[in-house]
N, C-alpha and C positions, 0 to 999 in steps of 0.2 A: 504493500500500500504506500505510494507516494505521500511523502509527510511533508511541513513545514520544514522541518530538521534535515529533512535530507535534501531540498532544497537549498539550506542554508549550508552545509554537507560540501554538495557537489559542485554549488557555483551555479549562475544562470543559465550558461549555454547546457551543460550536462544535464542540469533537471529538466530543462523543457525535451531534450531528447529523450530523458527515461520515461516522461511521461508520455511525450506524443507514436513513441516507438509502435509500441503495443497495439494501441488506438489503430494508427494505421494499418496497421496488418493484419490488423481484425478485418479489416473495412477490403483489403484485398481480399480476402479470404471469402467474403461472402460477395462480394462481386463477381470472383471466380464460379462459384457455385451458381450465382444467380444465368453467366453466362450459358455455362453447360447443361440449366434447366429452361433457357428460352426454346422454343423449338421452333422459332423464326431464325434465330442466329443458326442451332443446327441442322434446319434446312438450306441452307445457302452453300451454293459449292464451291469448294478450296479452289486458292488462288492458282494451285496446278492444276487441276480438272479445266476452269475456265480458258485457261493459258492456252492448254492442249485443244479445246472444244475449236476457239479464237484461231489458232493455228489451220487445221483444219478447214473450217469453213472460206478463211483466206484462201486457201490452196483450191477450193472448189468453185473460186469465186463471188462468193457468199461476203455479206455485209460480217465486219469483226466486230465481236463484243465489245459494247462499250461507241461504237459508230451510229452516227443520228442515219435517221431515214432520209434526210437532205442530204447531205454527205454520200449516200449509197446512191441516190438519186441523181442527185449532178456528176456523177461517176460518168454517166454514157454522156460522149463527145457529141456534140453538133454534125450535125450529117452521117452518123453512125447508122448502120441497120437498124439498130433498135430503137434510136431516136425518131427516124423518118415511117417504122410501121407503128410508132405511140405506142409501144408499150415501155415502162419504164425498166433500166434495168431491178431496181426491187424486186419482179417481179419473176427474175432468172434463179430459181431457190438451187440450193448447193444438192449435188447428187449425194448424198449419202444412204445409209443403211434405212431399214422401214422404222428400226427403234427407234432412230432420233427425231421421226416425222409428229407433231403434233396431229397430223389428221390422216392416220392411217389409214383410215375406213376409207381415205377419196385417193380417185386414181389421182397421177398427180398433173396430169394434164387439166381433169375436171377443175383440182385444187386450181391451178391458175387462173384457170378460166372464168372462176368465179368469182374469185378477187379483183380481175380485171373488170367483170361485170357491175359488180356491186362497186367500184370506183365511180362508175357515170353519174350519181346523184351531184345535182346542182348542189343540194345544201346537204353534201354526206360530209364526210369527215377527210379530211385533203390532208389531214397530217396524221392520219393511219397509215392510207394508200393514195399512191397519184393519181391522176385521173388520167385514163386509160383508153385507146381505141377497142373495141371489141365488134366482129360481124353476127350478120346474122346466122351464117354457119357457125361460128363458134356457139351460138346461143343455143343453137338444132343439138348438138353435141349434149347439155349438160339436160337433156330426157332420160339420161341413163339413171335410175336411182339405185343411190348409196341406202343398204343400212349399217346401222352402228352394231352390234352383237350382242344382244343384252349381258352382262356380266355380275352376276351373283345376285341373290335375291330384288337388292332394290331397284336395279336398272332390271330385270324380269315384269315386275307390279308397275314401273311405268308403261312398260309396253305394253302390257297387257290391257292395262285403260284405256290407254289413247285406242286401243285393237276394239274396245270394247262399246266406246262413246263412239268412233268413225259411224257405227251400224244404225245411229239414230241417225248421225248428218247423212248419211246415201241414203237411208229411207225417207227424209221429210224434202231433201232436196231434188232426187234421181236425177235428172237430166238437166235441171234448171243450174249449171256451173254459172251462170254470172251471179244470181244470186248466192247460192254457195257463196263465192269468192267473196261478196261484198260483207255478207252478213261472219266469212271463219276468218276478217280482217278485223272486225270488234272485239274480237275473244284474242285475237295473236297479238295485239299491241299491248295490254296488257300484262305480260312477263318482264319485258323491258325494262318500263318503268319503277316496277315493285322492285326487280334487281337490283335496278340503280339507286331504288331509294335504301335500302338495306346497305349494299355497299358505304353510302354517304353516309349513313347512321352509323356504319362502323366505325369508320375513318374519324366521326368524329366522338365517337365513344370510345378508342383507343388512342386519339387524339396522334394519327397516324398517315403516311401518305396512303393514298390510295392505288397507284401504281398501274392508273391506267384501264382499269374497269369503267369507272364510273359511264364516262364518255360514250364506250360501243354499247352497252346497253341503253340507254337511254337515245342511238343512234336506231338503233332497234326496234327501239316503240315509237320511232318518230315515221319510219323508214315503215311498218305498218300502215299508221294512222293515214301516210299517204296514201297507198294503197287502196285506202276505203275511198277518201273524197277520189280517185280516181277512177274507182267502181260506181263510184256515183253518178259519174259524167256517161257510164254506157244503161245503167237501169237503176231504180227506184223498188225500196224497199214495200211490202206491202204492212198495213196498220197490225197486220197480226206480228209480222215479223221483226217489226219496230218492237213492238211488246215485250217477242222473244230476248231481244237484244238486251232489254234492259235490266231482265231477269239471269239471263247467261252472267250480265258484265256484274253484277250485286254476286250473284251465287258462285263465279271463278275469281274474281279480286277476293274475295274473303278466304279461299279453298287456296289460291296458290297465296296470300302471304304467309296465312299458319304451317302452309307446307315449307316453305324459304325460312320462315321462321325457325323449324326444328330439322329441315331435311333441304338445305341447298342443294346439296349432289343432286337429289329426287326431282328436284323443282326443274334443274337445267336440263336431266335427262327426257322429263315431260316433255319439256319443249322442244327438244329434239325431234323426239318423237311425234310429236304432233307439229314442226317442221315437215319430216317423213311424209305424211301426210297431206300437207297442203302441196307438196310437191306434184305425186299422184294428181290429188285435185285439178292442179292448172294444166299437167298432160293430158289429161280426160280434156279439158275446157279445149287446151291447143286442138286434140283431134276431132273436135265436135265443128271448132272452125274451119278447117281442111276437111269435114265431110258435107261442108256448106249448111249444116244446124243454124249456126249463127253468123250473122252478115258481120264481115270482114270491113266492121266500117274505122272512119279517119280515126284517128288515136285526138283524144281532146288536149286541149292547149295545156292543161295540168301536169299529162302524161308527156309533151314533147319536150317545156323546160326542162319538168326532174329530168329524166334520164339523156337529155339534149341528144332529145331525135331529131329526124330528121322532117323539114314542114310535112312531108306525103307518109307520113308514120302510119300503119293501120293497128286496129287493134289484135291483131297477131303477134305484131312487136312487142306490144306491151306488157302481152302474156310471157311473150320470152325475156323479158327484163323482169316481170316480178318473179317468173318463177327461178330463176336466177337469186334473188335475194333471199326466196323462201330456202335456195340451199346454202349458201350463206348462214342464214338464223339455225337452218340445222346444223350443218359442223360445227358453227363456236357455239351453240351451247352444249355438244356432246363435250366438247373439248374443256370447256366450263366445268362440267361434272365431273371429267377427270382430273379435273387439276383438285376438285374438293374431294374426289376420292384421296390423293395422296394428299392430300391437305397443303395443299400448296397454296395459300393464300395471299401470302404477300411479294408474289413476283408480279411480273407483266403477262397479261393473256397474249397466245399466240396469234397470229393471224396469218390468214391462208396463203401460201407461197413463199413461206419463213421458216427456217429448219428453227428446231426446238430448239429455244433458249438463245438464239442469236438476234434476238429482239429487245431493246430499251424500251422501257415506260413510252409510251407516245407521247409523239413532241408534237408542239402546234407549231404554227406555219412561221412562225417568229425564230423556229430553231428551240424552243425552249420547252422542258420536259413537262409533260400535262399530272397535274399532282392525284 
């Protein structure tokens, strides 16, 4: 026990050392511990693992860890191949093995392709992905549907729902795809937003960065909502279906926050899944146009800003541009669920035509990292 006397003893410089000694290495000591029990810090990969990852993806051409998306961006020269067909280099992802791919489940062609797709919104997000030429053949292309592979009980029960709730929407809808579409555009916007607001609610209840979620999801229920007034410019809901909608939008807002609430994994595999599905959907709607069902008419002024079509856009295009975003909303939220499977929460979400983990937090158009 530190006394008067032994103060008076040792001299000043020596008592304060005998006394602050101890203190301090107490104060290490449980710092240490406190480090080795965060499982954000031991989630993070050693400064060799990244070094080698970095290496690597250099060598395949791939953006290096710790390089902004401007930087990867302005990579391709003026008058280069890939400058003069618009597509950005970003979007040339490193060949490596299927482990290190965030979106396994997609061929990796379609992966481009739909990145490239989901670039054309007027008001998407330009400091995710550049904005991108894409044709209409490339759009013919992504009719092929992905699914995910359910994997252990909870990604089984989501599938099995959405497998289960589809059989009301084809029986109350059957052949009617534009409404379909208009009316499974009310219920899809929805996830988005509840993500995003959870994310924010955490960020600021751990009083934390957010690293880049917040943004795409809420890009997601905006990138819906459109979608509806869009369907709105080809037909008009009827007063029962109005009804429906408002009883769907009270009865799944309260059903998917309690589910985000206690089962995120669960939440983003839903939406997957019920992605998977609206996919389908707009295949049926495209073949129903090509069997002349429904008349092939102009794509409305709505439809030609967002996706800056072209003035003689029909609504065939339109189909291939949203169903393009409907796989979009499928991949990143399967990806979503996996990343809450490993609990990987406080990295950056991937995005499509990006090898795993060679991605920084998204940066806005200023060059500077989105919190």
């Amino acid at each position: 026990m530190f006394t008067k006397q032994a103060a008076t003893t040792l001299g000043p410089s020596r008592a304060f050392t005998t006394l602050v000694h101890p203190i301090a290495r107490q104060l290490v000591k449980k710092c240490s511990t406190a480090t080795r029990a965060n499982p954000i810090t031991s989630a993070l990969p050693s400064v060799t693992s990244v070094s080698k990852l970095s290496t690597l993806a250099s060598a395949q051409g791939a953006p290096a860890f710790g390089a902004s998306h401007s930087e990867s961006r302005n990579s391709t020269q003026p008058g280069s191949s890939e400058s003069k067909s618009g597509s950005a280099s970003w979007f040339q992802p490193a060949m490596v093995n299927r482990d290190s791919r965030a979106y396994e489940w997609v061929d990796r062609e379609a992966e481009i392709l739909i990145a490239k797709a989901y670039s054309r919104h007027k008001f998407g997000t330009p400091h995710i992905m550049p904005v991108s030429s894409v044709t209409t053949e490339e759009l013919e292309k992504l009719g092929t549907p992905f699914h995910y592979q359910p994997q252990g009980l909870i990604d089984s029960v989501a599938y099995g729902t959405m497998r289960f709730l589809r059989v009301f929407t084809h029986t109350f809808f059957r052949d009617r795809y534009d409404h379909h579409a208009l009316i499974l555009e009310t219920v899809a916007a929805v996830p988005g937003i509840v993500g995003a607001a959870f994310r924010h609610l955490r960020s600021l209840r751990w009083m934390e960065r957010d690293n880049g979620w917040i943004n795409p999801l809420q890009e997601e229920a905006e990138n819906e909502r459109m979608h509806l007034l869009i369907w709105m410019k080809f037909c008009q809901p009827t007063l029962f279906e109005r009804f429906l909608v408002i009883l769907a939008q009270a009865g799944y807002l309260a059903f998917y926050t309690l589910l985000y609430a206690f089962s995120p994994r669960s939440a983003h595999r839903m939406v997957g899944y019920l992605e998977e599905e609206a996919h389908l959907a707009y295949t049926a709607f495209l073949r129903a146009v090509d069997e002349g069902k429904f008349v092939n008419a102009p794509a409305p002024d709505i439809a030609i800003n967002y996706y800056r079509l072209p003035a003689d856009a029909k609504l065939r295009d339109v189909i291939l541009h949203v169903r393009a975003d409907e796989c979009m909303h499928r991949d990143f939220n399967h990806m979503l669920a996996d990343k809450h499977k490993r609990h990987d929460l406080a990295t950056p979400p991937y995005f499509p035509g990006t090898m795993r983990g060679a991605v920084d937090a998204p940066q806005s158009q200023d060059g500077h990292q989105q919190p």
